[in-house]
C-alpha positions as CSV (number, residue, x, y, z in Angstrom):
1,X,8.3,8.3,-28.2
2,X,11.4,9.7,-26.7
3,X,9.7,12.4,-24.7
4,X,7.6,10.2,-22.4
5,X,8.5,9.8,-18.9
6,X,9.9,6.9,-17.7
7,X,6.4,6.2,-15.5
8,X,4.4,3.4,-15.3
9,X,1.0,4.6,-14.0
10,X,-0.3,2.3,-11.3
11,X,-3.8,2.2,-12.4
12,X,-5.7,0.8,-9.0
13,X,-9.1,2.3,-10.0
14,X,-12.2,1.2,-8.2
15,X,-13.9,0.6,-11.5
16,X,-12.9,-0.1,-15.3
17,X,-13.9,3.2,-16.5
18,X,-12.0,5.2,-13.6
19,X,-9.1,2.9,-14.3
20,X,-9.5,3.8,-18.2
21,X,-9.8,7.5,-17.7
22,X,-6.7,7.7,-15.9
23,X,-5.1,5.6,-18.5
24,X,-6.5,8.7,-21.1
25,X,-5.6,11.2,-18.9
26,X,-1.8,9.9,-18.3
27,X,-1.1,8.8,-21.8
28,X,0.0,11.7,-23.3
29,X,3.1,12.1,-20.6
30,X,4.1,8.6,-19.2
31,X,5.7,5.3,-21.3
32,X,3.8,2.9,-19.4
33,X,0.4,1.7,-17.4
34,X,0.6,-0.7,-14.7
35,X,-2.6,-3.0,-14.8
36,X,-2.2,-4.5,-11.1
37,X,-3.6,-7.3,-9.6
38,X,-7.1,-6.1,-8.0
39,X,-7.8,-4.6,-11.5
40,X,-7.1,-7.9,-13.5
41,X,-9.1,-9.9,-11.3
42,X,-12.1,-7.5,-11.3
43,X,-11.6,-6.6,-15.3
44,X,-9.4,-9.2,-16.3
45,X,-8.4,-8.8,-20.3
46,X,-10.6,-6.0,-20.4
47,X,-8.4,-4.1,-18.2
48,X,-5.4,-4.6,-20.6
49,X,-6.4,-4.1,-23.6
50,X,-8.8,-1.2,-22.3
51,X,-5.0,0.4,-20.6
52,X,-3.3,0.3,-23.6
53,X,-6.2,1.7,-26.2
54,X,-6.5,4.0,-23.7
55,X,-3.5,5.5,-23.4
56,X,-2.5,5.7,-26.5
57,X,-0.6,2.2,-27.5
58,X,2.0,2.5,-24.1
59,X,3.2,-0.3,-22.6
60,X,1.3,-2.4,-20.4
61,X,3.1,-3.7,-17.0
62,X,1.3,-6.8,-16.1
63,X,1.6,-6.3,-12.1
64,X,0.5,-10.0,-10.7
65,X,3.3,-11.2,-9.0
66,X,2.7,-14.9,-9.5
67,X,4.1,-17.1,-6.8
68,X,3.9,-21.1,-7.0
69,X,5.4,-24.4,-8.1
70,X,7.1,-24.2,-11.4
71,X,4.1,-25.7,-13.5
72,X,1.4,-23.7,-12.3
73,X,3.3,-20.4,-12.8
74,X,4.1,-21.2,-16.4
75,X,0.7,-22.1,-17.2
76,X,-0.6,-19.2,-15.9
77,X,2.4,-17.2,-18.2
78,X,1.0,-18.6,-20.9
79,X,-3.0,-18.1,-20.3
80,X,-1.7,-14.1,-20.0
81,X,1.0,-14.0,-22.7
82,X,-1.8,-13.6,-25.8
83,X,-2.6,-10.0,-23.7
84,X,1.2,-9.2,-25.0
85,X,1.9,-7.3,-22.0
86,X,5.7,-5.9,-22.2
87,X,6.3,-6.8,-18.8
88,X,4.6,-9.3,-16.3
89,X,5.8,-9.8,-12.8
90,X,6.6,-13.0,-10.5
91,X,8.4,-13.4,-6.4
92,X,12.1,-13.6,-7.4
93,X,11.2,-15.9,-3.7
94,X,9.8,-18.4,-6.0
95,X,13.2,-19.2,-6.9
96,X,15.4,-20.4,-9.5
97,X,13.0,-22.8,-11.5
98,X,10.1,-20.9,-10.6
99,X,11.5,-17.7,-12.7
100,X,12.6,-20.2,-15.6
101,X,9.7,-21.8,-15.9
102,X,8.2,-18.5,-16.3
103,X,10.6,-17.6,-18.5
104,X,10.7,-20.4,-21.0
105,X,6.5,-20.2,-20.8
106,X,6.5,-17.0,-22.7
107,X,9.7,-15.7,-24.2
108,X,8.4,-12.5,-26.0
109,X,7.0,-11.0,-22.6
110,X,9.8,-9.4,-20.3
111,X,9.2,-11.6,-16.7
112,X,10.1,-9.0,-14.2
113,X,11.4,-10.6,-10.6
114,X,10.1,-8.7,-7.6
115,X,12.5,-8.6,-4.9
116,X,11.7,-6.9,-1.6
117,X,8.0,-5.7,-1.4
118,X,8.4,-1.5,-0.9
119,X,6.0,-2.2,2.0
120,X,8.3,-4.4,4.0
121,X,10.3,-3.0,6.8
122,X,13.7,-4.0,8.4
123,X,11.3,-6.0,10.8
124,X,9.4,-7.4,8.2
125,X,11.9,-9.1,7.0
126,X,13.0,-11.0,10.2
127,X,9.3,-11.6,10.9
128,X,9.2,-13.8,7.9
129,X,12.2,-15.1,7.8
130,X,14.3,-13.5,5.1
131,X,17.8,-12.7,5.6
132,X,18.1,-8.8,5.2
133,X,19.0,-6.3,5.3
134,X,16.8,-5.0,2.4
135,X,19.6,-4.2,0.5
136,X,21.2,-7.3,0.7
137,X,18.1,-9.1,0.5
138,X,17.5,-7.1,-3.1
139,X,20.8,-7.8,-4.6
140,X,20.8,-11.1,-3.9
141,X,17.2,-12.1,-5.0
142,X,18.0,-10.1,-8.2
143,X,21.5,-11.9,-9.2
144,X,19.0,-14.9,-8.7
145,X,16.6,-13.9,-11.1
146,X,18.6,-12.3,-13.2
147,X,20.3,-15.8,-13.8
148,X,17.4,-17.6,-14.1
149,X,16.5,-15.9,-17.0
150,X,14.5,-12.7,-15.9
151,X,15.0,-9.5,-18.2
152,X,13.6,-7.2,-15.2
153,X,13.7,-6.3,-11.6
154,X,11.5,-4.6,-9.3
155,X,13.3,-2.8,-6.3
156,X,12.6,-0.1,-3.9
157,X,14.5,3.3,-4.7
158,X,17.1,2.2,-1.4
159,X,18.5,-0.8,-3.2
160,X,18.5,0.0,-7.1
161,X,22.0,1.2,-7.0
162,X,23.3,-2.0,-5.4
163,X,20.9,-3.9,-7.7
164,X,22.6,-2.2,-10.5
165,X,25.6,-2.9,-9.6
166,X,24.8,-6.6,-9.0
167,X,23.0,-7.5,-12.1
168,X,25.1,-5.0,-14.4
169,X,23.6,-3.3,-17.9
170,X,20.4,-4.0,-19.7
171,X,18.4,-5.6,-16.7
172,X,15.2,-3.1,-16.7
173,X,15.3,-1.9,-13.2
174,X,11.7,-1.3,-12.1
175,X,11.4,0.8,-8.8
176,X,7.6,1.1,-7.2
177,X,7.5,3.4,-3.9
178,X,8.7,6.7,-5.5
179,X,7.5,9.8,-4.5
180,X,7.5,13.6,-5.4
181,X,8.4,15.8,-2.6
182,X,6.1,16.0,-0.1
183,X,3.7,13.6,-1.4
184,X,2.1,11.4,1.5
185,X,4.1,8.0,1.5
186,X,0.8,6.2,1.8
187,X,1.4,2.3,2.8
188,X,5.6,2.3,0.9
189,X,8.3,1.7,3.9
190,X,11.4,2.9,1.6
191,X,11.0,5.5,-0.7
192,X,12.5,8.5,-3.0
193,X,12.0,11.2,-5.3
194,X,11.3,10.2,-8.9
195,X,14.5,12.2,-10.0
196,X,16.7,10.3,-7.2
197,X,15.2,7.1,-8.1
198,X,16.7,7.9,-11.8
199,X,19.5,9.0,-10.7
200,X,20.6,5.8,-8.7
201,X,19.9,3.8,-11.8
202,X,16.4,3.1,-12.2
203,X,14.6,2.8,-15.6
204,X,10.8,2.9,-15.0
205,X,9.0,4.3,-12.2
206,X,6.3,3.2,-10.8
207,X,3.8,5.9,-9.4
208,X,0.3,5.5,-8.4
209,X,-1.3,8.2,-6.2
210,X,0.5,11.0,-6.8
211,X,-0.8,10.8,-10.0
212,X,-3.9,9.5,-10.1
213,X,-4.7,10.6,-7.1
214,X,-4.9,14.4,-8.3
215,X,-7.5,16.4,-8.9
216,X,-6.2,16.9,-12.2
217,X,-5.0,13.5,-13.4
218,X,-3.4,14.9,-16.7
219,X,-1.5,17.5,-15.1
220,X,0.0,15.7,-12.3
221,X,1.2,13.2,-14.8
222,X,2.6,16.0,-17.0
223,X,4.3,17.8,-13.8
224,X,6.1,14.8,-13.2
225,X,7.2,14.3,-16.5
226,X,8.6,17.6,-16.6
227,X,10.2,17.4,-13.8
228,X,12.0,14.2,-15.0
229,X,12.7,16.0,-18.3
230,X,14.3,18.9,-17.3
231,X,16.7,16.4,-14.5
């Protein structure tokens, strides 16, 4: 449906049925929900195929960022690939045979390459050892990935113009730590508006709290949407 919003709904419920409602309540607005990592332990398959009943048959981002040798990672592709999830993340840091093993494991699922964690500061980065900046730390973990055989890429709103620019046209650009104006920036580092995230060449947005976070879950998911429409 052309008129939902380019949003995947971070659905970090506390329970199942809070997770579902939000799912519900979101549907109507947004293309996507974003099943994360504390959900699929705690629900596991429930939690996907709950996500997409509830919301109406949207796409399903499988956020859980796997990060291991080769082997293990495509196995664990596989044990998630018969969820059919349209997208399923991994550490573009795993490297090169890490993302094609991936990859290879389960072709009809998009494996999307996180770069830079939103959360990460400058400092971060030194602290662990990864040559930064963020931006150049971005671009060049995407080209990576991108090479490697991933068919998405999760950025911060600061980098997805350079990451565009790296890995060229129809790479899904995935960009977590967006933000309406003046919405609390919670634990994201490098952020921007939903509209500026578009505009510097994002596809999907990923948006957690301002959303589900409302008092009305529906209409913050339709305000946004609106918003996005009428950019």
């Amino acid at each position: 449906m052309s008129n939902l919003a380019p949003v995947a709904v971070a659905l970090d419920a506390p329970d199942l049925d809070r997770a579902l409602a939000w799912a519900k309540a979101a549907g109507p607005y947004v293309s996507t929900v974003k099943v994360g990592l504390e959900v699929f332990l705690r629900d596991g398959a429930d939690a996907v195929s709950g996500a997409r009943e509830a919301s109406g048959g949207r796409d399903v981002f499988l956020d859980l960022k796997l990060h291991d040798i080769p082997n293990t990672v495509a196995g664990a592709v596989r044990s998630v690939a018969r969820l059919a999830p349209t997208y399923l993340t991994v550490h573009a840091s795993g490297g090169t045979a890490m993302i094609r093993a991936a990859a290879d494991a389960a072709p009809e699922v998009n494996i999307v390459a996180v770069t830079v964690l939103t959360s990460m500061a400058e400092a971060d980065l030194v602290a662990v050892g990864l040559a930064g900046p963020s931006i150049e730390a971005a671009r060049r973990l995407a080209g990576l990935a991108v090479a490697a055989g991933a068919r998405a890429i999760v950025c911060s709103p600061r980098e997805v113009a350079a990451v565009r620019a790296e890995v060229g046209a129809g790479i899904v650009l995935i960009t977590p730590g967006v933000r309406p104006a003046g919405a609390a920036l919670g634990d994201q580092s490098r952020v921007a508006t939903p509209e500026q995230a578009l505009a510097d060449g994002a596809d999907l947005l990923v948006i957690g709290r301002p959303i589900t976070g409302a008092a009305d879950v529906a209409e913050a998911a339709r305000t946004i949407a609106a918003g996005l429409a009428a950019r």
